[in-house]
Structures are given as structure tokens and as C-alpha cells.
C-alpha positions as CSV (number, residue, x, y, z in Angstrom):
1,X,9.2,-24.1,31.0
2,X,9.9,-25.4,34.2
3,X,10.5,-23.9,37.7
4,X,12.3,-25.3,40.5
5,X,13.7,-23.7,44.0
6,X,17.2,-23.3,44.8
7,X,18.9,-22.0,47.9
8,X,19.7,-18.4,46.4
9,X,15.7,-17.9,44.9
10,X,14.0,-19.2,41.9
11,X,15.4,-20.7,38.3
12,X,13.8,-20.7,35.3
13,X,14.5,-23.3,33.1
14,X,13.5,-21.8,29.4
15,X,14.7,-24.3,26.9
16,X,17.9,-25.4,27.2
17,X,19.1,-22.4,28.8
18,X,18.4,-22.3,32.8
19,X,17.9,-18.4,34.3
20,X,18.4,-17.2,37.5
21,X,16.6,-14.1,39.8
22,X,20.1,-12.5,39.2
23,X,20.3,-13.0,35.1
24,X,16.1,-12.0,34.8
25,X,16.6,-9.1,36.8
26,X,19.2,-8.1,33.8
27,X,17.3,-10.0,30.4
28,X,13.3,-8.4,31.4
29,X,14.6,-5.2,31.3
30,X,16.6,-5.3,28.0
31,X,13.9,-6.9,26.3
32,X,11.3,-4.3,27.4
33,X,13.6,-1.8,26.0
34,X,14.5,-3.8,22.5
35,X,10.4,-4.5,22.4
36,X,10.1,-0.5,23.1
37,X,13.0,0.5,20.7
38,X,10.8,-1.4,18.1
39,X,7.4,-0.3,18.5
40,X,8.7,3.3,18.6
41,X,10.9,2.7,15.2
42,X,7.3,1.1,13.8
43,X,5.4,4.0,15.1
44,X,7.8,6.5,13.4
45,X,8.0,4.8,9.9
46,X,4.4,4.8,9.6
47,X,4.0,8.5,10.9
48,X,6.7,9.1,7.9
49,X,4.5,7.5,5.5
50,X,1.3,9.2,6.4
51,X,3.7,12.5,5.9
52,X,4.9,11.7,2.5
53,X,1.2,10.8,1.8
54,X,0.0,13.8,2.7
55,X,2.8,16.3,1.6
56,X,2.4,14.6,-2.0
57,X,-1.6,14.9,-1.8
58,X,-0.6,18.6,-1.2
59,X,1.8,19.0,-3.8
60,X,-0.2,17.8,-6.4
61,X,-3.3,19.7,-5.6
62,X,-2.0,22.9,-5.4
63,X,0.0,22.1,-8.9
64,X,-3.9,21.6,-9.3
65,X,-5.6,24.7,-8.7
66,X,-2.4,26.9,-9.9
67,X,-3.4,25.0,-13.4
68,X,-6.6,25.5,-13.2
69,X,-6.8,28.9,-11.7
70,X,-4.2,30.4,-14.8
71,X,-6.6,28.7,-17.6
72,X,-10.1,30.1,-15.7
73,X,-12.0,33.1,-17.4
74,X,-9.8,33.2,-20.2
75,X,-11.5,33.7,-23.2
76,X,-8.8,31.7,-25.5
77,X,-6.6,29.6,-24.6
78,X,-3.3,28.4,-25.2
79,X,-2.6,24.6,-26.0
80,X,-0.3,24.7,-23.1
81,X,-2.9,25.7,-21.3
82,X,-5.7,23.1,-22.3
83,X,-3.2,20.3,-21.5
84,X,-2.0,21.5,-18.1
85,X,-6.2,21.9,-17.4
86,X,-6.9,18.2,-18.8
87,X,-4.2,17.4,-16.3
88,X,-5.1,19.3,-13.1
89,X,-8.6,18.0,-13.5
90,X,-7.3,14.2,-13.8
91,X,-5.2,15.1,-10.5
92,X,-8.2,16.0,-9.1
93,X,-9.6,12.8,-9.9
94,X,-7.0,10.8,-8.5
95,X,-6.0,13.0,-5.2
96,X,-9.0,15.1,-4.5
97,X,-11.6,14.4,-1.6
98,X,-15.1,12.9,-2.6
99,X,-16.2,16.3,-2.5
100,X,-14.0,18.0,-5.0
101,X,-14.1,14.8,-7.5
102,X,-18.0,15.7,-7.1
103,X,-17.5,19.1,-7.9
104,X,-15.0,18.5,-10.9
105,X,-17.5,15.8,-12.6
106,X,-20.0,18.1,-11.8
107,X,-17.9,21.1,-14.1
108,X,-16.6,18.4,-16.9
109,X,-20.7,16.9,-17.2
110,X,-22.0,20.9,-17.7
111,X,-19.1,22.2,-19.8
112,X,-19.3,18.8,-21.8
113,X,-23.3,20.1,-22.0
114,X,-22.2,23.4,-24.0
115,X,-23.2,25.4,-21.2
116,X,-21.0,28.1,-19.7
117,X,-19.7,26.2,-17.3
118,X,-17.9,28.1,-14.0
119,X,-14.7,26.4,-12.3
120,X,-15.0,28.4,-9.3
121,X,-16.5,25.8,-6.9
122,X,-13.7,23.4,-7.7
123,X,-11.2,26.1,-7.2
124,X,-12.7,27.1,-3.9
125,X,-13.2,23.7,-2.6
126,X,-9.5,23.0,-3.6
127,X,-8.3,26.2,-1.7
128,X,-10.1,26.2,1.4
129,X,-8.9,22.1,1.5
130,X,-5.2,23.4,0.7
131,X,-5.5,25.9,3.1
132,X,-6.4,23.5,6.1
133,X,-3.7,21.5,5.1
134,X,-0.9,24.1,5.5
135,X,-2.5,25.6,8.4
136,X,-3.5,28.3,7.2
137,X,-6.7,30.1,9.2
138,X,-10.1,30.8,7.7
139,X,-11.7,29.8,4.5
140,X,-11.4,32.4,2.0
141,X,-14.8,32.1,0.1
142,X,-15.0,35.2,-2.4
143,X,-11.8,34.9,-4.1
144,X,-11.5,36.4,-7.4
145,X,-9.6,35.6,-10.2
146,X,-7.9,38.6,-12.0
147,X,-6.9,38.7,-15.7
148,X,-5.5,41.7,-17.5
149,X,-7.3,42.9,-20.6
150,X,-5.3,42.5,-23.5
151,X,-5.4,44.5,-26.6
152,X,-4.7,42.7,-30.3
């Protein structure tokens, strides 16, 4: 790059191509805006990522919990039902903060153990999380899960 003084101000010679006060006063400003146009287009696809990211996260764990909530206290249940469990709790495993995997290994290890084993902490950790992420307000701690007796 080279600069030399002419009559009318200063030239810029970039390269081959030699620019005037009159040409930079046009060229700076364009390329601040293409430089801008892209940093905002960069910004935006990664703020569309992080979206999808999260509105996946959110779709899968409240499939989650609706699976695990309809096959909870139920005394029998259906095949259907023991396969869409197996599946919420490998969901879990895959979406879930370190805190609900915890909670979920914690379940599979005592239920694996014979011993009556309670879902409910995974359930509520999976609720209050879901319902931070949809904005919802409060935690809702003593939620209880309703089933109808049914007669044979």
C-alpha cells in the first residue's frame, strides 16, 4: 500500500487499483455495512440454532415425563406402556440435565434392586425444568398423580 499527495487530497494506492478521498468516502462505508450485514446474518443463524436446540430438548422431555407420568403408580402395566417407559427414560439420558440423568440412574439402580422404587423425583425435576423452559412461574412441588380405580 502506498500513499502519495495529489492536488485534490490523498490517493491510496491498494494493489493495482489506485483510490481517491472521493471513491473511500463511498467504498468505507459500503464495506462497514456488507461487514455488518454479515455479522448480523451470523449472529441470527446461530441464535436459530440454539432455538432448534432448545425447542427439541423441550419436545423430547416433555414426550418424557407424559411417558413416564401415564405408566407411574400403576399397578400393571401394558406392553405399550413398558416400552414408551424404557424409552422416556433413555430420553432422559440423552436430553436431560446432570441432575435429572442423576435422578433417573438413581430410580433404574433401586428399581433394578427389587425395591419399590418411586419415579416422582424424576418427574418433578423434569416439570419444574419444563416449566422454566416455557416460562411458566413457580415450581410446582406436590404434584400428584391421579389414576382411577378400576374394577375387573
Amino acid at each position: 500500500m502506498a500513499v502519495t499527495s495529489a492536488r485534490r487530497g490523498v490517493d491510496i494506492k491498494v494493489g493495482l487499483f489506485m483510490l481517491d478521498a472521493e471513491t473511500l468516502k463511498y467504498v468505507v462505508p459500503a464495506l462497514v455495512a456488507v461487514v455488518g450485514w454479515f455479522a448480523a446474518h451470523q449472529f441470527n443463524v446461530y441464535r436459530d440454532r440454539l432455538n432448534k436446540r432448545r425447542d427439541l430438548r423441550v419436545q423430547f422431555l416433555l414426550d418424557a415425563y407424559r411417558r413416564l407420568e401415564s405408566a407411574a403408580n400403576r399397578p400393571k402395566k401394558t406392553e405399550e406402556q413398558t416400552l414408551a417407559f424404557e424409552s422416556a427414560v433413555a430420553d432422559i439420558q440423552l436430553l436431560g440435565t446432570a441432575e435429572q440423568v442423576a435422578a433417573t440412574v438413581g430410580y433404574l439402580r433401586e428399581h433394578a434392586s427389587g425395591g419399590g422404587a418411586q419415579i416422582d423425583e424424576v418427574l418433578r425435576l423434569l416439570r419444574n425444568d419444563l416449566r422454566k423452559e416455557i416460562g411458566l412461574q413457580g415450581k410446582v412441588e406436590n404434584a400428584l398423580i391421579f389414576r382411577f380405580t378400576r374394577k375387573p
